[in-house]
C-alpha positions as CSV (number, residue, x, y, z in Angstrom):
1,X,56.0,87.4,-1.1
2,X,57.5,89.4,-3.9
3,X,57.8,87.0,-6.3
4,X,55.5,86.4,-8.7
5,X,53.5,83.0,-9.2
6,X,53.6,81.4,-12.2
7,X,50.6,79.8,-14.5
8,X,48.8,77.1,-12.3
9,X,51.4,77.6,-9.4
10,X,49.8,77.6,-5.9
11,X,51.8,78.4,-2.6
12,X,52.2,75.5,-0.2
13,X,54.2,77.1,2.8
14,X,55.5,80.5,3.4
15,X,58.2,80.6,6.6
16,X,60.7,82.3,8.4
17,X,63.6,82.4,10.8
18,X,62.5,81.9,14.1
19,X,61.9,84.7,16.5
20,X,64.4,83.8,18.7
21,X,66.3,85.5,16.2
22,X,65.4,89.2,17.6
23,X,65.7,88.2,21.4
24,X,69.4,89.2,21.3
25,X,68.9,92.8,19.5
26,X,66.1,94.0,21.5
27,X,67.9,92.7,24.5
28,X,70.8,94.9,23.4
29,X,68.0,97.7,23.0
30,X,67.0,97.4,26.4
31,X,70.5,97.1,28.1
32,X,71.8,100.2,26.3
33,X,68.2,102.2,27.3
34,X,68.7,101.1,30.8
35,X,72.2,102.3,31.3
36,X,71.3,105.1,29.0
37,X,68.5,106.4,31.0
38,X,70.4,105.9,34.4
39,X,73.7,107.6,33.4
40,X,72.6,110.1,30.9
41,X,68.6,111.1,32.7
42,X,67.1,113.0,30.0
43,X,69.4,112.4,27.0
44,X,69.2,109.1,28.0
45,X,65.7,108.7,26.5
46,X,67.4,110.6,23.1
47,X,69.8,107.8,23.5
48,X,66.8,105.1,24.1
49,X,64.8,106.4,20.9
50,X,68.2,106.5,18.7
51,X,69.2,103.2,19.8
52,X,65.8,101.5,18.7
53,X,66.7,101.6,15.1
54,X,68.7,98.6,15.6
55,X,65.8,96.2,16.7
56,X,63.2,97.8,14.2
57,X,65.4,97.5,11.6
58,X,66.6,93.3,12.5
59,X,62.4,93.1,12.6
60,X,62.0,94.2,9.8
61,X,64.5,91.9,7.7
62,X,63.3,88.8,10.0
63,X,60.2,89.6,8.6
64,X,61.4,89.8,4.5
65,X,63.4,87.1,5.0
66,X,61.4,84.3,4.0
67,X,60.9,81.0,2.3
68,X,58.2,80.2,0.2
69,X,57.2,76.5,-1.2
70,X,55.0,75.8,-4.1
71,X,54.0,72.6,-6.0
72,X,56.9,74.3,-8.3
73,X,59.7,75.5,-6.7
74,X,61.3,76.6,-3.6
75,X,61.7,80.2,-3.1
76,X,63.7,82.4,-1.1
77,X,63.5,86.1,-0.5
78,X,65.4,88.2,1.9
79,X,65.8,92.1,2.5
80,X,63.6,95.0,3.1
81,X,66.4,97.8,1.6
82,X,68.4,95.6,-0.3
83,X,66.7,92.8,-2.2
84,X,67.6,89.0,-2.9
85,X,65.7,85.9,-4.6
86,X,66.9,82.5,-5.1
87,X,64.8,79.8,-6.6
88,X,65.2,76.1,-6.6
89,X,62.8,74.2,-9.3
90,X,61.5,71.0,-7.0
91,X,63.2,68.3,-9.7
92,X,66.5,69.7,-8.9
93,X,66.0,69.1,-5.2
94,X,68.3,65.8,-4.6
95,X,68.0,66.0,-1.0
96,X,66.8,67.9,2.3
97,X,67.5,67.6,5.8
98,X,67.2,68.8,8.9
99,X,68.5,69.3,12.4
100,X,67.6,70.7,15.8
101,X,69.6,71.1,18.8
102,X,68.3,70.2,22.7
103,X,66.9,73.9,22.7
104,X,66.0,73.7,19.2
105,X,63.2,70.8,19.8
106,X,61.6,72.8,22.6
107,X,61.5,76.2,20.9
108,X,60.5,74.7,17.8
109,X,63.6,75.7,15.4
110,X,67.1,74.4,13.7
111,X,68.9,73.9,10.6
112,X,67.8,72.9,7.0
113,X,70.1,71.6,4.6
114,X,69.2,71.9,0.9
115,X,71.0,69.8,-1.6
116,X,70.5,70.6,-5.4
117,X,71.9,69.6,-8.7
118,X,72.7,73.3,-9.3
119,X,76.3,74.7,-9.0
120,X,75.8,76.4,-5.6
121,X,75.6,72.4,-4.8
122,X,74.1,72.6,-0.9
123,X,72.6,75.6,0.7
124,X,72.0,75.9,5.2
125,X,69.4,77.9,6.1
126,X,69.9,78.5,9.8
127,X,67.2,79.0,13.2
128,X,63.9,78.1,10.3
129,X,61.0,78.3,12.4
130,X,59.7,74.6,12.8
131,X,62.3,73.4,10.1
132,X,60.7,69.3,10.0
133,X,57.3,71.6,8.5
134,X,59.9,72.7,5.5
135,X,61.4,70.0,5.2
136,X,58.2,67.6,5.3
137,X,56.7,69.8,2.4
138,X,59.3,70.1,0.0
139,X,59.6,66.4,0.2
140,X,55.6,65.7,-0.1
141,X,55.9,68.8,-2.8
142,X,58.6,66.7,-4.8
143,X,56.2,63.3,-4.4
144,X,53.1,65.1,-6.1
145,X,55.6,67.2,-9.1
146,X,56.8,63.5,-10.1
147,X,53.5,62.0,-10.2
148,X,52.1,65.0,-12.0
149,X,54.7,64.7,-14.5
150,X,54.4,61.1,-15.1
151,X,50.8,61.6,-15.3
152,X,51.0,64.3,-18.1
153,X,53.4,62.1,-19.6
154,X,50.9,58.8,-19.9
155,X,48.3,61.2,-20.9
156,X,50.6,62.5,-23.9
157,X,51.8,59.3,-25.2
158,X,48.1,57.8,-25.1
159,X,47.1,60.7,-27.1
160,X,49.6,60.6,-29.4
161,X,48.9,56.4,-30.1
162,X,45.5,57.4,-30.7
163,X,46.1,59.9,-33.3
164,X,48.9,57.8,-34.9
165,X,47.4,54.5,-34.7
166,X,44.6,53.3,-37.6
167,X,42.6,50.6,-35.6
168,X,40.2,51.7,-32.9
169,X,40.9,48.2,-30.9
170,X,44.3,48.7,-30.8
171,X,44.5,52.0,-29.7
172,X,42.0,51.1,-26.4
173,X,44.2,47.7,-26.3
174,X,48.0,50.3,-25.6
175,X,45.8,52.9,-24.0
176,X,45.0,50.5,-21.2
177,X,47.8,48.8,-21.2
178,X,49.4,52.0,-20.6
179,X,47.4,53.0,-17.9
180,X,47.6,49.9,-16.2
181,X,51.5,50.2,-16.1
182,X,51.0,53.3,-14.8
183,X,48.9,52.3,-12.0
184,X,51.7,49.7,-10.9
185,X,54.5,51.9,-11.4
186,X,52.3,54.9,-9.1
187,X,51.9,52.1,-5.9
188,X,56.0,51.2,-6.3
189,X,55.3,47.4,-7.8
190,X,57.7,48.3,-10.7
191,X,60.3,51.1,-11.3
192,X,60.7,53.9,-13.8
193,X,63.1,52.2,-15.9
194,X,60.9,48.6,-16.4
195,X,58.2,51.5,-17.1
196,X,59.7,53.0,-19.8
197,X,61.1,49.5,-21.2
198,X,57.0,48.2,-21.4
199,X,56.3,51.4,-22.5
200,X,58.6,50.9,-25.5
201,X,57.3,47.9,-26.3
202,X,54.0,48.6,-26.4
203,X,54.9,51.7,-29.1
204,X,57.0,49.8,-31.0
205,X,55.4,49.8,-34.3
């Protein structure tokens, strides 16, 4: 991947197209070197060797065309000549999905769909090599950002009642309380908007 990592980023998946994608230009390879060779003789194998280009080169932009996920972001990269990058930050992920035709489920490819809050609104990527994988892991990815940031977030506000508040049993008293709101709001007993209503409450001065 070309694409540089940023501070505490760590790569989760790294995937590409299937390879069903170069059956059809080294098929066209072999039909041209066939006819080639049987029609021309010796130029034919000029013909053959010319004619190669065309699968070496779909290989290599199968192979830099590629999506990588990190507990950050979802990045895409394409293009061994030419270059292109597109990232998608995992909070402004809204949904993904996938699909996979009769002879997608026993090759082990299909569709993902990609909706964001972005402009470019919802992006197909076609033929992903084992595309429930990519989807599964953005989605798990997602789960773990949110928790993280809700867990930087109680951490923060604790610290800040303990700097701001005078009395030592007061500050353990909100600091616990806090922590146990968070612990029900982490197992799904209440939702983020009770949690930030208690959690106003218990910082109202």
């Amino acid at each position: 991947m070309r694409t540089i990592l940023k501070k505490d980023e760590k790569i989760l998946l790294i995937t590409r197209q299937h390879w069903i994608k170069l059956v059809l230009p080294i098929f066209i390879w072999l039909l041209v070197s066939a006819l080639s060779i049987w029609l021309l003789h010796t130029n034919g194998l000029l013909v053959t060797l010319a004619v190669a280009l065309y699968p070496m080169l779909e290989y290599l932009n199968w192979k830099n065309n590629l999506w990588c996920i990190t507990n950050l972001r979802v990045v895409d990269e394409s293009g061994f000549f030419t270059r292109y990058s597109k990232e998608s930050p995992l909070d402004k992920i809204n949904n993904v999905e996938y699909d996979q035709s009769i002879w997608g489920r026993l090759f082990g490819y299909g569709n993902v769909d990609i909706q964001t809050a972005a402009e470019m609104g919802e992006t197909t990527y076609e033929l992903i090599h084992h595309p429930k994988i990519l989807k599964d892991t953005i989605t798990h990815a997602q789960e773990e950002y949110k928790k993280t940031a809700i867990n930087n977030q109680a951490i923060q506000l604790a610290q800040a009642i303990a700097i701001s508040s005078t009395s030592s049993f007061s500050q353990n008293m909100i600091a616990d309380e806090l922590q146990k709101l968070f612990e029900l709001l982490q197992k799904g007993a209440i939702t983020q908007e009770e949690y930030n209503q208690q959690k106003k409450i218990l910082l109202k001065p």
